[in-house]
C-alpha positions, 0 to 999 in steps of 0.5 A: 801368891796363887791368882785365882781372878785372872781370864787367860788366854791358853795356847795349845801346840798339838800335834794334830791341832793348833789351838788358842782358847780362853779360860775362865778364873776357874780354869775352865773354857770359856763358852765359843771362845775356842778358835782351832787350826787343824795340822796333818802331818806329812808322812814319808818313807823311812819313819819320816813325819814332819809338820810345816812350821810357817803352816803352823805358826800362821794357823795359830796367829789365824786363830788370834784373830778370830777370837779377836773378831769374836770379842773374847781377847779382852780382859786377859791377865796372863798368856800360857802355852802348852806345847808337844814335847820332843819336836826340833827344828834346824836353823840356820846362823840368821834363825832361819828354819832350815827344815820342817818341824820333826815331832815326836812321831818321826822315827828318823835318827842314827846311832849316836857315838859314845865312847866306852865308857858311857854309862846309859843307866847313869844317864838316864837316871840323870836326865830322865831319858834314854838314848833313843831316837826320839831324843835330841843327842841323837836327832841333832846327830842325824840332823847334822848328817844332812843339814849344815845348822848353827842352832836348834830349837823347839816348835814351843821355843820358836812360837814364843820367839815368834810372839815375843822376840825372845829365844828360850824354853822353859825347864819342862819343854827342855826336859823333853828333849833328853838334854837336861840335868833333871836335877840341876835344870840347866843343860847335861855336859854328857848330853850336848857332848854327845849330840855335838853342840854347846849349849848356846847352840840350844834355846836358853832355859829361863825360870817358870817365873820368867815372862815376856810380853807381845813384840810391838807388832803383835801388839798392834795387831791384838791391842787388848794384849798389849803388856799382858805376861806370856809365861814359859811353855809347859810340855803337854804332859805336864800340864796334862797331869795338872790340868786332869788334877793329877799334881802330886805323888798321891795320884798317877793320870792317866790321859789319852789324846793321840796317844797315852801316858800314865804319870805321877807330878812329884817334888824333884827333891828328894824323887825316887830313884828312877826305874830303868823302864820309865822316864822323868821330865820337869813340870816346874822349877820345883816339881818332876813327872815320872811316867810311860807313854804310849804310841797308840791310842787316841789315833788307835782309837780314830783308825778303827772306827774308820777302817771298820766303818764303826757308826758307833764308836763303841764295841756295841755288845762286847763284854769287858775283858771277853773277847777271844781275840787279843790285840797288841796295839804297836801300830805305831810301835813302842816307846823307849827303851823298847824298840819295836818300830811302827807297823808292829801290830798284831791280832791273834785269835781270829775267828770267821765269826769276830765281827768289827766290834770284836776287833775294836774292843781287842785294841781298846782293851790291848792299849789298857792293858799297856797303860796298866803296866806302867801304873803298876811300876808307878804303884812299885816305885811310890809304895803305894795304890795309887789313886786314878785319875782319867783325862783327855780327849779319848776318855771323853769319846768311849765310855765303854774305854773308860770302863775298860780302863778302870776294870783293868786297873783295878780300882775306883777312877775319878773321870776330869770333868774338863776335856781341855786338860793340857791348855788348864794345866798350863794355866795352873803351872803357871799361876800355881793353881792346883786344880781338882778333876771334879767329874763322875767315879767309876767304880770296876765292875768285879766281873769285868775285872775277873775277865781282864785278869783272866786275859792278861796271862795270854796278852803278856805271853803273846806281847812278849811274842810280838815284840821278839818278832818285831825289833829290828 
């Protein structure tokens, strides 16, 4: 039975923070009781981006304790986490790390080797994901050319092993790495086959309704915690979805963090068949979530205020949807299956007389018109308009992008009311909440929504200009 009387602790695995906060019964923060550690990733030559693992684990340890020395680890029923999907790490035969964590963002890899006969549409529509260097068939293979490792494993996987003693993952972060047989939930033979491993050489996958409980150090170290159950990672963008109240096929979220994605949380029996240019991951045991992301846009966002020197952090006097310039957002290139590598992106349009503002308002209305292409081929594959539902950081930081979005899509928005959607959507998987957005509705203003369909023509021609120019 759903528990709606229990205080958790959530723990949330960012790529740009590592954060530990309390939630209220009804899954909202609970006021102070949010302690961050702040992450940078080391950024090299050749794509390579990693983040410090003992850096990592330690900072969010550190983050236990201070809210220990603030009085807010006592009465919490349940632990739940809500990790980065797609990070790996080496280790070796004793489990040591043999090199730093790789997330999402590093574009290091090399072809994978496949036979003849390898169906890609097949696998994809197997496991939901492609093979792209952003997966684990062809990491681990890239991995093993300059690494001699006995096993692999996640960031979300070895902060629970580190927490609990207990080497597993969950269905959803397993997903994530392109190595899962979406329908059965249990590791592809194709996958492994291609990434050169077997699957005890990868975390074990337990059930959403497995637990684990604080290794007896820990114990003694946050005693109030001691026996309480710590539930199975759920990856960020499942737990995005369910925390924004997107958590069925009625409804696509839209969250914007570092970066984007637009999804739809749906039954895995019975799913539509997967179309080529989106991907699918679990959220549960029961549930999957078909969607497409996006590389820039939080961090999109961030830069330009920077490098602009925006005071504001809106596009102050610019309309919606009438800039002369358009800007293609591939900063951080794109997402598979395209290939457009980091450093792709692009203005077009310039004038002397564009100010900074005009700029800013180009990139946020460039990476709306991004997310719109996949709500549109979620619309197609459910047969249906899909309700919206905004949510995540970004959302929270420009209501002049919140309007952007919603005249660009078309349609009423409903904006969540809570910011902390990814630790709230691990929370309601785990205790089989479904919890609604509350927070305002937008409504499109129709003359925005003429200038932006005006504007789309011209983006799409030039995207398609940028991302012929730009593939390596």
């Amino acid at each position: 039975m759903p528990r709606t009387d229990s205080r958790v602790l959530a723990l949330d695995l960012g790529t740009s923070s590592a954060r530990a906060l309390v939630l209220s019964p009804d899954l909202s923060p609970v006021p102070g009781a949010l302690a961050r550690h702040k992450i940078t990733p080391t950024y090299g030559v050749g794509g390579s981006a990693t983040l410090d693992l003992h850096d990592y684990v330690e900072g969010l340890l550190g983050c236990l304790d201070e809210l220990q020395q603030n009085g807010h680890l006592t009465d919490i029923s349940d632990i739940v986490l809500s990790s980065q999907w797609h990070s790996i790490v080496a280790l070796s035969a004793t489990g040591e790390a043999l090199t730093p964590v790789i997330p999402w963002v590093d574009t290091r890899s090399v072809p994978a080797a496949v036979d003849s006969a390898f169906d890609e549409r097949a696998f994809h529509a197997r496991t939901g994901a492609w093979l792209h260097r952003l997966y684990w068939p062809r990491r681990i293979r890239w991995l093993q050319s300059v690494v001699s490792a006995a096993s692999y494993a996640g960031l979300p996987d070895l902060v629970l092993e580190r927490l609990t003693s207990s080497r597993v993952t969950s269905v959803s972060v397993a997903s994530g790495t392109g190595t899962l047989d979406l329908a059965s939930g249990a590791y592809d033979a194709e996958a492994l086959a291609i990434a050169g491993v077997s699957a005890w050489q990868l975390p074990e996958i337990v059930p959403t309704g497995w637990t684990g409980v604080l290794s007896s150090a820990f114990a003694r170290r946050w005693p109030a915690l001691a026996g309480v159950p710590i539930h199975p990672p759920t990856g960020d963008g499942a737990a995005s979805n369910v925390g924004t109240g997107g958590f069925d096929e009625t409804t696509a979220a839209v969250t914007v963090g570092t970066s984007a994605a637009v999804r739809v949380v749906h039954p895995i029996e019975g799913a539509p068949e997967l179309p080529w240019e989106l991907w699918r991951y679990r959220v549960d045991d029961k549930r999957a979530v078909t969607g497409m992301a996006f590389s820039a846009a939080g961090n999109l966002h961030a830069w330009l205020t920077g490098v602009l020197q925006l005071a504001d952090q809106e596009p102050l006097g610019i309309e919606i949807g009438s800039s002369r310039v358009i800007g293609i957002p591939f900063q951080a290139g794109t997402r598979p299956p395209e290939t457009v590598p980091g450093g792709s992106g692009a203005y077009f349009g310039l004038s002397f007389d564009d100010t900074a503002a005009d700029l800013l308002a180009a990139s946020l209305q460039g990476a709306s018109l991004e997310i719109d292409r996949g709500l549109r081929m979620l619309d197609s594959l459910f047969g249906r308009e899909l309700q919206v539902v905004l949510g995540g950081g970004g959302i929270d930081a420009s209501a002049w992008w919140r309007n952007c979005l919603t005249a660009t899509f078309a349609r009423p928005t409903d904006v969540c009311a809570e910011a902390e959607v990814g630790a709230r959507g691990a929370a309601a998987v785990a205790l089989g909440i479904s919890p609604s957005p509350g927070g305002e509705s937008l409504q499109p203003v129709p003359t925005d929504v003429a200038r932006v369909a005006a504007l789309r023509p011209r983006y799409e021609s030039l995207r398609a200009l940028t991302v012929q120019a730009s593939i390596v």
